[in-house]
N, C-alpha and C positions, 0 to 999 in steps of 0.2 A: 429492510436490510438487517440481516444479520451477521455479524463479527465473528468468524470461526476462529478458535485459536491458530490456524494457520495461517488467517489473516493479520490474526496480532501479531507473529513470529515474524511474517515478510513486513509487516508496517516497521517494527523494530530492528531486524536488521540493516533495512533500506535508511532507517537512521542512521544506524551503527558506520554504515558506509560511506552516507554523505558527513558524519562528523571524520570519517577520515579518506575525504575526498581528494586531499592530494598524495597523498601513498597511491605508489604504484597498483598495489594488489592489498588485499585483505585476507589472511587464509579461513575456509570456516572453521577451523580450530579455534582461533581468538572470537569472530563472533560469538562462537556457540557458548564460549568461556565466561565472555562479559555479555551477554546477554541472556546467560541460563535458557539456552534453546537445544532442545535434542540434536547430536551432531548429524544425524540420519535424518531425521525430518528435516534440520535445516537447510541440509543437500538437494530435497525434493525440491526446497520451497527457490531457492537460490538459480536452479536448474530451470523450474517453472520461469522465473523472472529470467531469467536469460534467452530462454528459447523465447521470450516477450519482446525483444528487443530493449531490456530495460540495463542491463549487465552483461558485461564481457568477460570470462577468466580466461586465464594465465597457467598452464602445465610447469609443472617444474617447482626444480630450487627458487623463492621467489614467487612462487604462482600464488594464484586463488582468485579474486572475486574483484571489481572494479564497477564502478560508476557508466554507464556511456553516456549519459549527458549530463550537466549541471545540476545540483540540488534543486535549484531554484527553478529550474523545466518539471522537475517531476511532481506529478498533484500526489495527494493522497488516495484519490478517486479512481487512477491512472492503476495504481498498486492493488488497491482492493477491487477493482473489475476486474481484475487477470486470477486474483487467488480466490475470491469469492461471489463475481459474478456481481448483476446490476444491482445498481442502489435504492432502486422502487422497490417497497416493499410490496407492491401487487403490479403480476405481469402487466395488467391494462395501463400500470403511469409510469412504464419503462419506457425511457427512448433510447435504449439500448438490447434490449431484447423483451420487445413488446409485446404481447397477445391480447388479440380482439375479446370484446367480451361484448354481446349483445342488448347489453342494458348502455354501453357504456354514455352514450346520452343524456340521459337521465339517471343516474346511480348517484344516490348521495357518498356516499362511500370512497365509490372512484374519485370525486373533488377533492374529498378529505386526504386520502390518500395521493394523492397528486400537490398536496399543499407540505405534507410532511417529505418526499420524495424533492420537490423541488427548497425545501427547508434542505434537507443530508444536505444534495448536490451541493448549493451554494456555500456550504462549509469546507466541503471536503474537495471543492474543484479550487476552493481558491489560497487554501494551504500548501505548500509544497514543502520539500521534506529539508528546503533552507529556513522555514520558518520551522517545522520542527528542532530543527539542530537548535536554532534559538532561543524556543523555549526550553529546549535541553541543557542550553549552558545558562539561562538565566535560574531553572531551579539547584543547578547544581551551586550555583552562586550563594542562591538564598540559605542552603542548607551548609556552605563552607564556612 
């Protein structure tokens, strides 16, 4: 698994969003503003999560970007399959878009790789972006 900066843009505004999960709307004006994200790319990225089922916008005076489920529903795993594809670094110890490989019985490799793949998952399936918000406001604490 590798972390594209696109991925970093939708991990961080999906924060942006769940720290202001009771606002009706978010415009990507303001994300793009406090989160230093191109306002073009964020649109890709935001549109991408949407057609996911992951957000809902709002046309209009008032509009922009919203939550459709709770912080606490969504993983971080959840976000980075949609923008950047499975978390096995090798297709054979993906259980989300697998490929066969003919060793795969015997490959020392494939174990290794299957041990780091189920190491990501168990990080990133079981963070959701309410524990983010939390560690969000606890650094912003530390450094107040």
């Amino acid at each position: 698994m590798r972390l594209s900066k696109k991925g970093e843009y939708a991990l961080r505004a999906m924060i942006y969003l769940s720290l202001n999960y009771e606002k009706p709307s978010v415009q990507i004006k303001e994300i793009s503003e406090n989160e230093k994200i191109p306002e073009k790319f964020l649109s890709q990225i935001l549109l991408q999560l949407r057609n996911s089922g992951l957000l809902q916008s709002k046309r209009g005076v008032g509009g922009g970007y919203f939550l459709i489920k709770h912080p606490k529903e969504i993983t971080l795993a959840e976000v980075i399959r949609i923008i950047d594809g499975p978390l096995a670094p090798l297709g054979c110890v993906s259980k989300w878009a697998h490929e066969s490989c003919p060793k795969e019985k015997t490959c020392g490799l494939q174990s290794i790789m299957m041990e780091v793949r189920n190491a990501i998952s168990n990080i990133l399936e079981n963070i959701t972006f309410d524990d983010a918000c939390k560690r969000t406001s606890d650094n912003l604490a530390a450094k107040g």
